[in-house]
C-alpha positions as CSV (number, residue, x, y, z in Angstrom):
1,X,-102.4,84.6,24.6
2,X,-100.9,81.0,24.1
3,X,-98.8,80.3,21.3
4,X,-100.0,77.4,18.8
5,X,-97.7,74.8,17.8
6,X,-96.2,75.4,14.0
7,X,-98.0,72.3,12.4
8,X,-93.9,94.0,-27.1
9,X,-94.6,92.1,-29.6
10,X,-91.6,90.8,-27.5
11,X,-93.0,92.8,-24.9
12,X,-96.6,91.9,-24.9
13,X,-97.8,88.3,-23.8
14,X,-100.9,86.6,-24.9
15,X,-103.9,87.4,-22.1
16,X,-104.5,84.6,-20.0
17,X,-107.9,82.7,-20.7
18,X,-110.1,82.2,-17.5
19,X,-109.8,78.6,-16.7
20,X,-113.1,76.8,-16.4
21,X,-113.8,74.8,-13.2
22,X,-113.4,71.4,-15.0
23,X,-110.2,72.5,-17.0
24,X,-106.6,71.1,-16.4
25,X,-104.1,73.5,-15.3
26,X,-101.9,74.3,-17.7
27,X,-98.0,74.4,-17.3
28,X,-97.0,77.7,-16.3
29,X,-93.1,76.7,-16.8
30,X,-91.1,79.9,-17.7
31,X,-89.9,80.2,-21.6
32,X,-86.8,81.9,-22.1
33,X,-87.1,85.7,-22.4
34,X,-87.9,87.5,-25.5
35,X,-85.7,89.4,-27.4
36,X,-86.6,92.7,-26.0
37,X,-86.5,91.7,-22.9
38,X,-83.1,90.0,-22.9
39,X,-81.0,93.1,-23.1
40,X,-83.0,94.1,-19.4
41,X,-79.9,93.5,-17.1
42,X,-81.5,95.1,-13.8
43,X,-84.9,96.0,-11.8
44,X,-84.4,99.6,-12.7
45,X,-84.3,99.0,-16.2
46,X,-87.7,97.0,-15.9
47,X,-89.1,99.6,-14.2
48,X,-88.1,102.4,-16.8
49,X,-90.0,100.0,-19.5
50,X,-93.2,99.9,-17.2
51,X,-93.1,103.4,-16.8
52,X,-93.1,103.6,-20.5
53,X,-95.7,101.2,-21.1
54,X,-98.2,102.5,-18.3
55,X,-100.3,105.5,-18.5
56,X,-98.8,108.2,-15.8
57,X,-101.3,107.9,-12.9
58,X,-101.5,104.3,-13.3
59,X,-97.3,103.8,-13.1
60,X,-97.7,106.4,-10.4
61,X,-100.1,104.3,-8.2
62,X,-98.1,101.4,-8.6
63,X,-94.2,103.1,-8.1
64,X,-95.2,106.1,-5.1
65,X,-95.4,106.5,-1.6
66,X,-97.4,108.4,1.1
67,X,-96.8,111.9,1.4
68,X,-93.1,113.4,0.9
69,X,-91.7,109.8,0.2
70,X,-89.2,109.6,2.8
71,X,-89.8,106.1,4.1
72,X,-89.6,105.2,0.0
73,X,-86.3,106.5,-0.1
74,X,-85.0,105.4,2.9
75,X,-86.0,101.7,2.1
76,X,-83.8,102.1,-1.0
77,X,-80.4,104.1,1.0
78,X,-80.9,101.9,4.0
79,X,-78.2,99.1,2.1
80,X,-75.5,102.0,2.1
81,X,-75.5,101.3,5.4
82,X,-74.1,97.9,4.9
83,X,-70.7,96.8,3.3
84,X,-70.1,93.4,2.3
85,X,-66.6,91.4,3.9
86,X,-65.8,88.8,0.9
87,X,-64.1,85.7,1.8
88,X,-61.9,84.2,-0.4
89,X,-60.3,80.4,-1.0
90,X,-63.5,78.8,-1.0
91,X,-64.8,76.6,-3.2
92,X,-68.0,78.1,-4.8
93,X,-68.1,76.2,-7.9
94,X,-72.0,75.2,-6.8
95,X,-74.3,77.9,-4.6
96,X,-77.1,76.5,-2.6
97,X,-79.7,79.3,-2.6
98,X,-82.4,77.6,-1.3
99,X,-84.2,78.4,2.4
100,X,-87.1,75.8,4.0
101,X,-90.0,78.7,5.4
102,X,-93.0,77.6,6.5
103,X,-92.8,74.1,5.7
104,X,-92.0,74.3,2.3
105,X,-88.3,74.3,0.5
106,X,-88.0,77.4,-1.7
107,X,-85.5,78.0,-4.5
108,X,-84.4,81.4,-3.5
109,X,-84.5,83.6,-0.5
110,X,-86.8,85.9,-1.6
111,X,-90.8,86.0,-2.6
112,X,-93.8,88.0,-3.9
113,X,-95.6,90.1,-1.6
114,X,-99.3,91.1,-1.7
115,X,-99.9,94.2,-3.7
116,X,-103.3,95.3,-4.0
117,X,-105.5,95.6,-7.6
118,X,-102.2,94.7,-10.0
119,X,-104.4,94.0,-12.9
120,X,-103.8,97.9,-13.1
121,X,-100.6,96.9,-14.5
122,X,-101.6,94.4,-17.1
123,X,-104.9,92.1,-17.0
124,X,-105.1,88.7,-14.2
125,X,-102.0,90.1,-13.1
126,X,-102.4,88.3,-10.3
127,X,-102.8,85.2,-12.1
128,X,-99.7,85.8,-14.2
129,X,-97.4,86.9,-11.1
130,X,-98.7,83.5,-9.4
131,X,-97.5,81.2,-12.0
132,X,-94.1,82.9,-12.5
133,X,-93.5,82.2,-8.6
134,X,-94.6,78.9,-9.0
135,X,-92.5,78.0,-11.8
136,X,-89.5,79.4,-10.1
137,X,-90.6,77.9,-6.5
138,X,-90.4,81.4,-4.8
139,X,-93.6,82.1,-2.6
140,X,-96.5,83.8,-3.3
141,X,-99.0,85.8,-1.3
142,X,-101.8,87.0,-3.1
143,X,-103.8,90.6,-1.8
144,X,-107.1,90.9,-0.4
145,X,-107.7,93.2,-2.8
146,X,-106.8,91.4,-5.9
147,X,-108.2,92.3,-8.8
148,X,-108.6,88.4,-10.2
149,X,-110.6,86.0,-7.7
150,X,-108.5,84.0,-4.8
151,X,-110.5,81.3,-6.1
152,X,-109.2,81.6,-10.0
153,X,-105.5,82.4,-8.6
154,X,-105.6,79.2,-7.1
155,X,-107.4,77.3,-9.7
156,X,-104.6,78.4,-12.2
157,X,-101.3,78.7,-10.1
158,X,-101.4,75.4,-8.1
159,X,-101.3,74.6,-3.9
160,X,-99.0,76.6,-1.8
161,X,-99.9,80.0,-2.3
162,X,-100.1,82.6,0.6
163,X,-103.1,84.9,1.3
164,X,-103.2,88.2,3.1
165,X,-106.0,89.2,5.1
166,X,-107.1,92.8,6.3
167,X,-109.1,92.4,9.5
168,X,-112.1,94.9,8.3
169,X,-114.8,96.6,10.6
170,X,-117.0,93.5,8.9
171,X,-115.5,90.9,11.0
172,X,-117.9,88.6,8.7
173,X,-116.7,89.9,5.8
174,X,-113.0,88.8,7.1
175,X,-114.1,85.6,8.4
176,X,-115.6,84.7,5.0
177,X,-112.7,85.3,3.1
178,X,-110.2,83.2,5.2
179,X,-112.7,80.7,5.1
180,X,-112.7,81.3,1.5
181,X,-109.0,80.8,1.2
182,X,-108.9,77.8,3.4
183,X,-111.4,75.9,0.8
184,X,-109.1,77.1,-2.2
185,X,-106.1,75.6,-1.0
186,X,-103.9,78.4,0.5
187,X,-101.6,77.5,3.1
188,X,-100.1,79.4,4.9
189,X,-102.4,83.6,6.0
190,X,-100.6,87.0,6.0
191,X,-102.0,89.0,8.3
192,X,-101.6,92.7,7.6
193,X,-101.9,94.8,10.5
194,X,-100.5,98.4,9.4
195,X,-103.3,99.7,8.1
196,X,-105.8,101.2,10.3
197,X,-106.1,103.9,7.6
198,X,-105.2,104.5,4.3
199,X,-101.9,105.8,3.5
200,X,-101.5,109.7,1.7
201,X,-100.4,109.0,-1.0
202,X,-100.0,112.4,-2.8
203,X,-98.8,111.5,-6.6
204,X,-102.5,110.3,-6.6
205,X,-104.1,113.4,-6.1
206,X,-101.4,115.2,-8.4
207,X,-102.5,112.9,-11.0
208,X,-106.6,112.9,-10.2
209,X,-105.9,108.9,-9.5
210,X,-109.3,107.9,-8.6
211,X,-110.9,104.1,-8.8
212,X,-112.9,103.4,-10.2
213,X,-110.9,104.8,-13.1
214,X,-111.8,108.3,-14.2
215,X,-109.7,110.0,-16.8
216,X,-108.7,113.9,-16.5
217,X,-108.1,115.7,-19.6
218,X,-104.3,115.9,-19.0
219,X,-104.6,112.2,-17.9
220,X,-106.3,111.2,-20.9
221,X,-103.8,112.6,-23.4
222,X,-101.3,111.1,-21.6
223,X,-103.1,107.4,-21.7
224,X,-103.6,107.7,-25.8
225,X,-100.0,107.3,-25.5
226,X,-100.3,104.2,-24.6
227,X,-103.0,101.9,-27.1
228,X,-101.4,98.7,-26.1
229,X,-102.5,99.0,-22.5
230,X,-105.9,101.1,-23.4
231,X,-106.7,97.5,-25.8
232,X,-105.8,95.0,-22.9
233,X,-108.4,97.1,-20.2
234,X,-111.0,97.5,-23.0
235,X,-110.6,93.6,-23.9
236,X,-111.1,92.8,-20.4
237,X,-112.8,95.4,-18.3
238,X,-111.2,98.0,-15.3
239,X,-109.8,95.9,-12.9
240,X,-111.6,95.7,-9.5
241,X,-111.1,94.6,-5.9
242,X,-113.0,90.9,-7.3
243,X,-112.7,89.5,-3.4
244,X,-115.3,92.1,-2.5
245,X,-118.0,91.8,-4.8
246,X,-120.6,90.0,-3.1
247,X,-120.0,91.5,0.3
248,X,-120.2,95.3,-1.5
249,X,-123.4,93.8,-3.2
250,X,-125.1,93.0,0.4
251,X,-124.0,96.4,1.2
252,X,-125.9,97.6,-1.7
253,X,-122.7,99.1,-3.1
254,X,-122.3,98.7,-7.0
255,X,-119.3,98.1,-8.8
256,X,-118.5,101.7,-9.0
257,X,-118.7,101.8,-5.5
258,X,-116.5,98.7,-4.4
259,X,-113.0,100.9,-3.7
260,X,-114.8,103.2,-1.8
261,X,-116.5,100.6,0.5
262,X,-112.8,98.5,0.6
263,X,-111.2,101.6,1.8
264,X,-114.3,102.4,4.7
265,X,-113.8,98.9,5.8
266,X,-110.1,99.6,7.6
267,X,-110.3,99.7,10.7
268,X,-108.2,101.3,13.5
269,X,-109.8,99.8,16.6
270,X,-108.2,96.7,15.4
271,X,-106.2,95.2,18.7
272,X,-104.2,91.9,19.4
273,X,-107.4,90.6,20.7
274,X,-109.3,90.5,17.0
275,X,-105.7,89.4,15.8
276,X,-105.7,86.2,17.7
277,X,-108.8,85.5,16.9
278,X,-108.0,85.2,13.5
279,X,-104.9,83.5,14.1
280,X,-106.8,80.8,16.0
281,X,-109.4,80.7,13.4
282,X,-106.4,79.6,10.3
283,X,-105.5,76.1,10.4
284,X,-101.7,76.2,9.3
285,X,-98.7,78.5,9.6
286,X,-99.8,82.3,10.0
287,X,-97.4,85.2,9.7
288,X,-98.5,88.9,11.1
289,X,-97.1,91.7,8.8
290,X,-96.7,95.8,9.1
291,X,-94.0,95.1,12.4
292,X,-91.2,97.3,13.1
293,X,-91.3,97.6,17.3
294,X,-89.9,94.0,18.5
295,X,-92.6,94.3,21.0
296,X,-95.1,93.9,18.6
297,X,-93.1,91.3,17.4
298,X,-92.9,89.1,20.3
299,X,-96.9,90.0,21.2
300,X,-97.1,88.5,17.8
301,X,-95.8,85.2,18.2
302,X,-97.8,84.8,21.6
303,X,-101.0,85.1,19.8
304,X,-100.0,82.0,17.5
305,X,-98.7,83.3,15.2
306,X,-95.3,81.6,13.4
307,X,-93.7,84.7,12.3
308,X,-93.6,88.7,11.3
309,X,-93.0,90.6,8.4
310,X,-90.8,93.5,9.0
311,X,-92.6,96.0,6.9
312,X,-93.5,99.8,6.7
313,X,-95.6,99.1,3.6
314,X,-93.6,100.1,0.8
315,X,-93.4,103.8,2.3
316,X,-97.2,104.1,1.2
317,X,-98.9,103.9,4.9
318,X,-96.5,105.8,7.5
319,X,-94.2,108.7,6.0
320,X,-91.4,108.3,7.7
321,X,-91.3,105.1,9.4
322,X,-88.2,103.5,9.5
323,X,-86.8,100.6,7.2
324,X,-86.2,97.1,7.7
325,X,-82.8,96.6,7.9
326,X,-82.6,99.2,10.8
327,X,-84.6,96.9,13.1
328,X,-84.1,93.4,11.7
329,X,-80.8,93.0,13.7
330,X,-82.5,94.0,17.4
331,X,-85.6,91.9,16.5
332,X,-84.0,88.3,15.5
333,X,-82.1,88.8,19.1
334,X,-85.5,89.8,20.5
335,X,-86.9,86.4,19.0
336,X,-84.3,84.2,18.6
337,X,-84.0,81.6,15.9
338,X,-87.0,79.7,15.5
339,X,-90.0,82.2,14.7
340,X,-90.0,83.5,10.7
341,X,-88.7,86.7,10.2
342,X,-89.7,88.1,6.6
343,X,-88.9,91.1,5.3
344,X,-90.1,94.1,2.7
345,X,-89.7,97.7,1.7
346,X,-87.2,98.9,-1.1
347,X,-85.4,95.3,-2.3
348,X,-84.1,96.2,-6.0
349,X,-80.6,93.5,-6.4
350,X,-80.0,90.2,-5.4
351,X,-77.3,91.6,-2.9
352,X,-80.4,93.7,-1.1
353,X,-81.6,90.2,0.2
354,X,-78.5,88.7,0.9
355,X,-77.8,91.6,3.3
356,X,-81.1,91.2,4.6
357,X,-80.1,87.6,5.0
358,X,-76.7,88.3,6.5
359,X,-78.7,90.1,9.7
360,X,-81.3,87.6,10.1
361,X,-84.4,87.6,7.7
362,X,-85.1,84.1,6.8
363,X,-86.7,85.8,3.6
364,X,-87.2,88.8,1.8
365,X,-91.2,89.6,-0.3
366,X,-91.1,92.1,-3.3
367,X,-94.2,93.6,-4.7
368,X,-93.1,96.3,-7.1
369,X,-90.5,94.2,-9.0
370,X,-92.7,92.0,-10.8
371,X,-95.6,94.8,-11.2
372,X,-93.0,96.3,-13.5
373,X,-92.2,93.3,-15.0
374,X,-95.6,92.2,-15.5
375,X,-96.8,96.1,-16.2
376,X,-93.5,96.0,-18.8
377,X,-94.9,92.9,-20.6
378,X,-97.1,90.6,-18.9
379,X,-95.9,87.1,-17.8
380,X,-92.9,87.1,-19.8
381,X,-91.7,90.0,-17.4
382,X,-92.3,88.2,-14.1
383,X,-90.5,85.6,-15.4
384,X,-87.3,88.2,-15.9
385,X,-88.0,89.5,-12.7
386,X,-87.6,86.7,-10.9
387,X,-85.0,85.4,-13.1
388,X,-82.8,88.3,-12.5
389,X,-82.8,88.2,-9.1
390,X,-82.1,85.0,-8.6
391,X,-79.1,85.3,-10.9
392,X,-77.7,88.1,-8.8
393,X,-78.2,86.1,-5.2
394,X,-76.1,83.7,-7.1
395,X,-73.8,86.0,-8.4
396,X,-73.7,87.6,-5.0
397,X,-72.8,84.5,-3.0
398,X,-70.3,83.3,-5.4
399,X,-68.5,86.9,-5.2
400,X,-68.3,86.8,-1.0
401,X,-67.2,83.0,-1.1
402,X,-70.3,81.5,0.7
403,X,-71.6,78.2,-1.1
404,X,-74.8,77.9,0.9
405,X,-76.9,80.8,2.0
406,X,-77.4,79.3,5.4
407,X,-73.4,80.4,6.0
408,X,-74.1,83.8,5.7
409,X,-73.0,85.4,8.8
410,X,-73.5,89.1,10.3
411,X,-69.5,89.1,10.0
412,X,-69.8,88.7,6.2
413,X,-71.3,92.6,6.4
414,X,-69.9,95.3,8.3
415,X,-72.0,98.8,9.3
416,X,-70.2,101.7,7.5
417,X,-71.9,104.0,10.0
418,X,-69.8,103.2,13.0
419,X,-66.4,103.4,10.9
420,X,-64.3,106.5,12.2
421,X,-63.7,109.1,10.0
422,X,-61.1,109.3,7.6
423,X,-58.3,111.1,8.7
424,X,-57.2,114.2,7.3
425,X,-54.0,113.8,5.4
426,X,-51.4,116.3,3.5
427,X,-50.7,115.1,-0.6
């Protein structure tokens, strides 16, 4: 394998309109917060309003993992691990937080991940998500399985954008939608290789989570709780995996069908072989996610590929996997400096990604941050999202006396695993 060169009413939103073909692309600039919304000082606060404003199974598929949840809780304890070593006497009256990935200069160190059918969450979530990372300049990678065309993300959300690509038994069927992608302007393909089966994800069942949606009795009375959200999906129909449409069609599936013929397309006989062939098929930066071996991670770069995303899925595939920060280390010495190194799994503060960036991650994707802001209250609560964490990497980098994020060092954190234990003492 040869390696390429790298060429309410404050917390409800208006719904987005679907943009015709011929229409201008409106300014997605960010307003300032609403009211509500301005007393939301953390993540974990936006998440507590999105589990309020979400039916149960619906917050449920958005916020679990597979099985017992370990890797999910794991991907949150694993920044115990990791103490930050301030410097002071520095001049930090200006922080540069800005990173260039991909050929492209981003704002912040951090991005949106692919997460699969968010209009769940609110309606063209996808859409809305979009045009929050755009107006910050954070990237964007948009899901195979999004429930708002790749082609109307584009349309409304402007060049740049990142798509993920499940390599499906239908090697057609994932041909035609990088080919897809390609024509709609997408620049850079996210290769997602961790999936040769679907993930066990048990808070489904508990809940009767099926898509298409199909309310239990329990379920139900727990949804009437919740008219806003009940109004948006009657206004604008159960969100579906739109990418898959016509391909479900020539498999004479019908609409109710299209989940169950997404999930039959995984495939585990997926090897390095169909990987590169993909990779060789995108013309432009490719980046091969679901790694945690740093063999996989150098096979990876030989097939082409520019980079890896250090990912065990959220904790919704593998139960039990490790995190990211446990291998990030051991893989940028694997590596070296050139090749991306992204990371996901568990990033809720601002000083989550600059330890991430302190051991080597050129950049850090989120996905369930801004489903609970835009679940909370639509694109006004991406917009927070985003706008909180950036604050905090600023806050962050002020507080350990680094001006530019590219000074952070490995010696700015320290491993609070390998310090000896306290010794015992008498009062």
């Amino acid at each position: 394998m040869q390696k390429r060169p790298e060429p309410g009413r404050d917390a409800i939103a208006p719904e987005p309109k679907r943009a015709s073909a011929s229409a201008p692309r409106k300014s997605s600039a960010a307003p300032p917060p609403p009211a509500r919304l301005a007393k939301v000082q953390s993540i974990p606060e936006m998440r507590r309003l999105a589990e309020k404003a979400m039916p149960r199974a619906i917050f449920d598929f958005i916020d679990g993992a597979a099985e017992t949840e370990v890797s999910r809780q794991r991907n949150r304890t694993q920044f115990d691990q990791w103490g930050f070593v301030h410097r002071v006497g520095k001049d930090v009256r200006s922080v540069d937080m800005s990173i260039e990935l991909l050929g492209r200069t981003y704002s912040a160190p951090f991005g949106i991940g692919p997460t699969g059918l968010a209009g769940l969450a609110w309606p063209k979530a996808e859409t809305l998500i979009a045009q929050g990372a755009e107006a910050a300049n954070i990237p964007f990678c948009l899901s195979t399985v999004s429930s708002v065309r790749l082609e109307e993300v584009a349309e409304n959300a402007g060049a740049g954008l990142w798509f993920q690509l499940y390599i499906f038994k239908d090697r057609g069927l994932s041909r035609e939608l990088l080919r897809r992608a390609r024509a709609a302007g997408y620049k850079s393909l996210v290769i997602t290789v961790d999936c040769p089966t679907g993930g066990n994800r048990e808070r489904d069942h508990k809940n009767g989570f099926t898509l298409p949606l199909r309310p239990t009795i329990r379920g139900a009375f727990d949804t009437l709780k919740r008219p806003r959200w009940i109004m948006r999906q009657l206004a604008n129909g159960a969100p579906r995996p739109e990418n898959m449409v016509e391909a479900a069609a020539r498999a004479a599936q019908n609409a109710q069908g299209l989940v169950v013929f997404m999930s039959e397309q995984l495939d585990p006989s997926v090897t390095w072989t169909d990987i590169e062939e993909f990779v060789e098929l995108w013309d432009g930066p490719v980046i091969i996610k679901g790694v945690l071996s740093t063999e996989d991670a150098k096979t990876a770069l030989k097939t082409g590929a520019q980079g890896v995303v250090v990912s065990n899925h959220g904790g919704r595939q593998l139960d039990g996997a490790v995190s990211c920060l446990h291998v990030i280390e051991r893989m940028r010495e694997a590596v070296g400096g050139g090749p991306t190194i992204l990371c996901d799994g568990g990033f809720r503060r601002g000083a989550d990604v600059v330890k991430a960036r302190a051991l080597g991650a050129d950049a850090v994707l989120m996905g369930r941050n801004t489903l609970y802001g835009v679940g909370a209250a639509g694109r006004p609560g991406v917009d927070h999202v985003i706008r909180l964490l950036k604050s905090e990497v600023e806050r962050t980098l002020v507080l350990m006396g680094v001006s530019r994020i590219s000074d952070l060092k490995h010696d700015h954190l320290m491993d609070m695993s390998k310090l000896p234990p306290a010794q015992p003492h008498a009062d």
